[in-house]
C-alpha positions as CSV (number, residue, x, y, z in Angstrom):
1,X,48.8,52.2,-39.6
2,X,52.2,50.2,-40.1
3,X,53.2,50.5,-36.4
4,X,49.2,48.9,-35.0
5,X,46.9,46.5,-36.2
6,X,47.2,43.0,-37.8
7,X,49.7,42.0,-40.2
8,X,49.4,38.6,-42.4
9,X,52.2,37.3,-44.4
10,X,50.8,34.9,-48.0
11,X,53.3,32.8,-50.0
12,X,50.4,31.8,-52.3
13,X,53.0,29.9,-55.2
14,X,56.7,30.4,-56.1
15,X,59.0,33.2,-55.6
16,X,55.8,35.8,-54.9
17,X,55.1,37.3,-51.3
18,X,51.8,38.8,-50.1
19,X,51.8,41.3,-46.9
20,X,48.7,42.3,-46.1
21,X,48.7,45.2,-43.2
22,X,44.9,46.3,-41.9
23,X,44.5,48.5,-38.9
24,X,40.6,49.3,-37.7
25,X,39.0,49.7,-41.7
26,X,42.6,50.2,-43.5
27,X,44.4,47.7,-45.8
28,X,47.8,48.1,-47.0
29,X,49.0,45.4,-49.0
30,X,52.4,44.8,-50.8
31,X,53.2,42.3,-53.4
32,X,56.5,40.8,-53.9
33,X,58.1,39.6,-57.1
34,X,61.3,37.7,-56.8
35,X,61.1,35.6,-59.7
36,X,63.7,36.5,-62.7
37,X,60.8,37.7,-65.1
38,X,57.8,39.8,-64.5
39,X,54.7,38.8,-63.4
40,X,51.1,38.9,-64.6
41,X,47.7,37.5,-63.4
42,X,44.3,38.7,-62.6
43,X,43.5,40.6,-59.9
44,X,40.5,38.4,-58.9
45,X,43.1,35.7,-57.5
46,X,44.2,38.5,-54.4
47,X,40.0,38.5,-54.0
48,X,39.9,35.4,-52.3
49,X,42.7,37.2,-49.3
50,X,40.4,40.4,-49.3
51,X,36.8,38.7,-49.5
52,X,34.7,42.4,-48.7
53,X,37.3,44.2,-51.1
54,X,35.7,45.6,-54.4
55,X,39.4,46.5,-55.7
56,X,42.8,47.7,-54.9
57,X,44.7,50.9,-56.2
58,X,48.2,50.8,-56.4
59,X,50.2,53.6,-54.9
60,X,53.2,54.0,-57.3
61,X,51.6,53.9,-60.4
62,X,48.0,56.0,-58.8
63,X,46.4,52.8,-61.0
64,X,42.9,52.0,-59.8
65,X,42.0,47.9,-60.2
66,X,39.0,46.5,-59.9
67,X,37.9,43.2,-58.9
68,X,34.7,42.9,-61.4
69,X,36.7,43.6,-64.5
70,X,39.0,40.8,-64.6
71,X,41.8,43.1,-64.6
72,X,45.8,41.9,-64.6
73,X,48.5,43.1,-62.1
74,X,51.9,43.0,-63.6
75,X,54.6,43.2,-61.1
76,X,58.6,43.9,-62.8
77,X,61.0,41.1,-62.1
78,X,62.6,41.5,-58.6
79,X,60.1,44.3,-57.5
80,X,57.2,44.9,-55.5
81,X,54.1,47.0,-55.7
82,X,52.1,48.7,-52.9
83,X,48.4,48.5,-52.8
């Protein structure tokens, strides 16, 4: 999957970086955070880049979030998280 398909980079605000990788019906997507403190919002504001998504789960910490419950990603200072 990271060697084919489409890949879109998103610098929706300051200091945060969105890679989203999709190949046929995969999505990878990675979440940078380069900003001196950690991060938090809710996950409904990466909705509006994955319209037919219902949720994401994130690969390091095996954390399933869903769209519909107005859950928060928190992302460490100077780190990224794989989705």
């Amino acid at each position: 999957m990271l060697s084919k398909g489409k890949l879109r980079h998103i610098y929706p605000s300051d200091n945060i970086y969105l890679l989203v990788k999709s190949y046929k019906d995969e999505i990878a997507i990675v979440l940078f955070n380069a900003n001196e403190q950690e991060l938090s919002f809710e996950a409904s504001q990466i909705k509006k880049f994955l319209p037919e998504a219902k949720g994401l789960f994130n690969l390091k910490l095996k954390e399933e979030i869903n769209f519909n419950l107005n859950n928060q990603i928190r992302i460490n200072k100077m780190s990224a998280e794989i989705f």
